[in-house]
FILOKE-924559 format. One record per residue (C-alpha): residue in one letter; chain; y, z, x. Coordinates in Angstrom, 2 decimals. Layout:
residues N
> A	A	Y	Z	X;
...
This chain:
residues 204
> X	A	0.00	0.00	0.00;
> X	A	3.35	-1.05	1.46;
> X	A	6.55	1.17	1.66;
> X	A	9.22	0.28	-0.54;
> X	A	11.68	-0.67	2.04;
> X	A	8.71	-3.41	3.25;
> X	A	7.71	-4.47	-0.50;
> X	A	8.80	-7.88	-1.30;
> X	A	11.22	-8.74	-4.13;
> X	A	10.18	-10.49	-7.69;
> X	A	13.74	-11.81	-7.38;
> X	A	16.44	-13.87	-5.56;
> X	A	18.99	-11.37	-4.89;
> X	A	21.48	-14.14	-3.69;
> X	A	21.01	-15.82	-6.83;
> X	A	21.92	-12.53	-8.46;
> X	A	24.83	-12.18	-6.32;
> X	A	26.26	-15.36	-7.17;
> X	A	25.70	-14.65	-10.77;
> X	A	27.04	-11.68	-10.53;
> X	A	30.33	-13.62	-8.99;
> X	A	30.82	-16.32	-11.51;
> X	A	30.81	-13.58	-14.26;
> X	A	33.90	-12.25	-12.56;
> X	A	31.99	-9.23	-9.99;
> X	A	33.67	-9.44	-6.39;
> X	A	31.33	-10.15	-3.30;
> X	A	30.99	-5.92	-2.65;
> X	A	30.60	-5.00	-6.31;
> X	A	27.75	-7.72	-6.69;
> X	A	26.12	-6.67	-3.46;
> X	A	26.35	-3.03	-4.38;
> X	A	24.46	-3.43	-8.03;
> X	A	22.03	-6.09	-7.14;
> X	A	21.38	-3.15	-4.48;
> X	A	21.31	-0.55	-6.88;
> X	A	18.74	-2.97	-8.57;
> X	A	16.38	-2.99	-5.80;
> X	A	16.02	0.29	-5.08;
> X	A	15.46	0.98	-8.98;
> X	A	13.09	-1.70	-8.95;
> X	A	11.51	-0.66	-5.67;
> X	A	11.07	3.10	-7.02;
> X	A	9.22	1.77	-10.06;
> X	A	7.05	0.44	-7.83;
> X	A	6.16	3.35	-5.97;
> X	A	5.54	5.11	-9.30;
> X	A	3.21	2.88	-10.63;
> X	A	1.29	2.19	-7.14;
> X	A	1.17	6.72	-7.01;
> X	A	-0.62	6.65	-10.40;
> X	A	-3.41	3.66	-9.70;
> X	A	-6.33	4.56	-8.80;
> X	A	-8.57	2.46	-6.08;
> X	A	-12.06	1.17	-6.71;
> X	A	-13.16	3.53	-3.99;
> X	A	-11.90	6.47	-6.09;
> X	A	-13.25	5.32	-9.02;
> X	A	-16.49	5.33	-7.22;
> X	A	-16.43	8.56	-6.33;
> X	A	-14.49	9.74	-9.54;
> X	A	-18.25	8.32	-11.09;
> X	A	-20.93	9.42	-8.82;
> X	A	-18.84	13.34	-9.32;
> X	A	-19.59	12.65	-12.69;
> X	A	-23.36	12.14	-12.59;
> X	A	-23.59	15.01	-10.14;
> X	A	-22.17	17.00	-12.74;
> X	A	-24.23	15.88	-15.43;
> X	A	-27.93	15.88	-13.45;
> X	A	-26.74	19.65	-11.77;
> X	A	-25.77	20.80	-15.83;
> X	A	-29.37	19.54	-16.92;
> X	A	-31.17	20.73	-13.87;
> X	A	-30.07	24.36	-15.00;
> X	A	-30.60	23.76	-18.47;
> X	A	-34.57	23.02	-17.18;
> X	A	-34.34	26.29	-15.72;
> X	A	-32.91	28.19	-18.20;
> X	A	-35.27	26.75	-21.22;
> X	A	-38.10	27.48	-19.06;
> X	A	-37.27	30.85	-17.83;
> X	A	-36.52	32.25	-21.33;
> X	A	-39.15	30.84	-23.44;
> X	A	-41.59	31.58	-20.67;
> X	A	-40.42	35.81	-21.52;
> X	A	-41.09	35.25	-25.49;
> X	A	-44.18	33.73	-24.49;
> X	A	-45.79	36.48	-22.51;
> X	A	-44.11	39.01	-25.44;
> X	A	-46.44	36.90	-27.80;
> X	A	-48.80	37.17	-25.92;
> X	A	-48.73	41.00	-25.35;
> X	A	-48.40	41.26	-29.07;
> X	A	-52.20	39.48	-29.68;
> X	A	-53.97	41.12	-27.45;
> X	A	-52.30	44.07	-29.13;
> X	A	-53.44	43.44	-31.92;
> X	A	-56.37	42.09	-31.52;
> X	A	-57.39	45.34	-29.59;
> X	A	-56.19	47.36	-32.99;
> X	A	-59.17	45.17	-34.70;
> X	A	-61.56	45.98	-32.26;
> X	A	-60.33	49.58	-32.54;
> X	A	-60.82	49.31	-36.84;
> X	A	-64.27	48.18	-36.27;
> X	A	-65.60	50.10	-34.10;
> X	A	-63.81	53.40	-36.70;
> X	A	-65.83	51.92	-39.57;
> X	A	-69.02	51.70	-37.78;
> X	A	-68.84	55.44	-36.86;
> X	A	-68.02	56.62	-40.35;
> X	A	-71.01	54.54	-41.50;
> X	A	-73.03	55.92	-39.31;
> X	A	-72.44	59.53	-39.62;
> X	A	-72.98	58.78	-43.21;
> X	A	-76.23	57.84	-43.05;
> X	A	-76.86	60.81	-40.63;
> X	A	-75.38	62.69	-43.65;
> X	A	-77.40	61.48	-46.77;
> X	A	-80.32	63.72	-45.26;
> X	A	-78.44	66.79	-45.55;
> X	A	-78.44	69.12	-48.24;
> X	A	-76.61	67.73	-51.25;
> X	A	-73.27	69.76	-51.03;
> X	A	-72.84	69.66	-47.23;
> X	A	-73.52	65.93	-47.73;
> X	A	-70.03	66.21	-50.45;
> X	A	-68.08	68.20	-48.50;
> X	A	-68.77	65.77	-45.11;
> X	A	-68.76	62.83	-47.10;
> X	A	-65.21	63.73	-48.53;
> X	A	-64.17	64.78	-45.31;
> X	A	-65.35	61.23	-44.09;
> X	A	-63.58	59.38	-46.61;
> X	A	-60.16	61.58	-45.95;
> X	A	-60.50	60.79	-42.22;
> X	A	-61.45	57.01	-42.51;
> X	A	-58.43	56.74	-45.21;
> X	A	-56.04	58.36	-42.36;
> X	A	-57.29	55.60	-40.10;
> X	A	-57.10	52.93	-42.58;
> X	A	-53.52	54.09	-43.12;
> X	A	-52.27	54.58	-39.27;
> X	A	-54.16	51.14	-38.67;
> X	A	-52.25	49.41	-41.25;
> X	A	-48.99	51.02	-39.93;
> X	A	-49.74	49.88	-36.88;
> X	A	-50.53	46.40	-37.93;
> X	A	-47.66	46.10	-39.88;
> X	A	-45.35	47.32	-37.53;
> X	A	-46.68	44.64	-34.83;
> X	A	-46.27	41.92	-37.54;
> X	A	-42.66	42.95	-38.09;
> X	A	-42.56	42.69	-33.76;
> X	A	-44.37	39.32	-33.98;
> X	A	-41.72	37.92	-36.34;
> X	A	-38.75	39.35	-34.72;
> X	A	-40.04	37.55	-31.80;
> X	A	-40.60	33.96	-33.79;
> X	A	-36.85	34.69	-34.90;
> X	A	-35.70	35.43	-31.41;
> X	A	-37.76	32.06	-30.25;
> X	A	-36.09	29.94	-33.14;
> X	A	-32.72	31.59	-32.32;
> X	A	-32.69	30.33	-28.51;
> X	A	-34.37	27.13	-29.52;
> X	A	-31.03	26.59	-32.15;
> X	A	-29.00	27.80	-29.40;
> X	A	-29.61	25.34	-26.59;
> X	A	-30.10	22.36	-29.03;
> X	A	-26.64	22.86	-29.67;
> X	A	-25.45	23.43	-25.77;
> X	A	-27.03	20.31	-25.08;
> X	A	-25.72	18.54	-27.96;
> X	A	-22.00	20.18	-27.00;
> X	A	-22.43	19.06	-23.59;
> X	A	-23.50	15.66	-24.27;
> X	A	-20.18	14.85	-26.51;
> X	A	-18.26	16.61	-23.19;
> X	A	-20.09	14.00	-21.25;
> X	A	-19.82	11.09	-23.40;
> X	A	-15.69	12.05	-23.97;
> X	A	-15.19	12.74	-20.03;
> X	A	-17.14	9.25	-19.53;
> X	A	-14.84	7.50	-22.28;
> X	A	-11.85	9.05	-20.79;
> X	A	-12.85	7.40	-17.53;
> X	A	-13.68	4.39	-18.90;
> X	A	-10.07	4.37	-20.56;
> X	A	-8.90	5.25	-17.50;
> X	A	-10.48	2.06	-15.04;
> X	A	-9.59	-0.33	-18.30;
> X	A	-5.43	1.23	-18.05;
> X	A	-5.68	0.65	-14.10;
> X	A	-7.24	-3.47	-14.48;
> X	A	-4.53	-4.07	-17.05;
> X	A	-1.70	-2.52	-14.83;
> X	A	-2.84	-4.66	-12.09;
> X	A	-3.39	-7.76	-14.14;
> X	A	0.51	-7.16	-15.98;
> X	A	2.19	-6.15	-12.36;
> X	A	0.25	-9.70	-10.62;
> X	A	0.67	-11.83	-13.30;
């Protein structure tokens, strides 16, 4: 990019001058606005050549952009897999829980079964008072197992919430950072398309 002082002019200052003369302008006051005329014109100039932008910028302006963009999805990989890999293992934890709770319900049953077969060869009111004092215990474990259940359902669902929640939540990150892109990329685009015309009006 030339200085001002070395830019060349669009226009024939002498021709100006003269002008300039026939319309009644001495030889000094013609020189000293066609002058003035130049170095209005030539600080234009310098304006317009400060704001454009050179296809090596543009370049790099671009391949910023893409850095951007692969670095935001790279941690977006990251993050999706370091959080949903945490509800997993909760899930996880929660079936074996539970599954142990089954295991726990069976093997209850099969005792009180068994002790009341034990029991039918007793004498009749021992067998009564044991029996009733089987049924009492095996409806407190009933009860405490069901508790228990349905407190690790409750768990279990709070964690599909929590799961749908972070799901919702990065759909729309990616889906906000996508329009960022697509407007930064647009702006850009904008932006080369305002520099070619520039160039094409100041050549032309």
């Amino acid at each position: 990019m030339t200085k001002s002082g070395n830019r060349r002019l669009y226009f024939d200052t002498h021709a100006l001058v003269r002008l300039l003369e026939d319309n009644g302008f001495t030889t000094q006051q013609a020189e000293v606005i066609v002058r003035m005329m130049v170095r209005t014109t030539n600080s234009n100039m310098d304006l317009i050549y400060n704001d454009m932008v050179t296809k090596v910028q543009q370049e790099i302006m671009l391949q910023r952009v893409f850095s951007q963009i692969a670095s935001v999805k790279k941690d977006m990989i990251i993050l999706e897999k370091s959080e949903f890999s945490t509800l997993l293992a909760e899930n996880e934890k929660v079936k074996v829980e539970l599954l142990q709770l089954k295991v726990q319900l069976a093997d209850v049953m099969n005792k009180v079964r068994f002790d009341n077969i034990l029991d039918m060869n007793s004498e009749k009111s021992s067998m009564k008072e044991m029996k009733s004092e089987h049924e009492k215990r095996l409806m407190e474990s009933r009860t405490e197992i069901m508790e228990m259940n349905a407190e690790q359902n409750r768990h279990l669902t709070r964690s599909n919430m929590k799961i749908d929640t972070e799901v919702a939540g990065l759909k729309t990150m990616l889906e906000a950072h996508k329009l960022d892109t697509i407007k930064y990329l647009a702006g850009s685009v904008f932006t080369c398309l305002t520099v070619v015309l520039g160039f094409y009006r100041i050549w032309m």
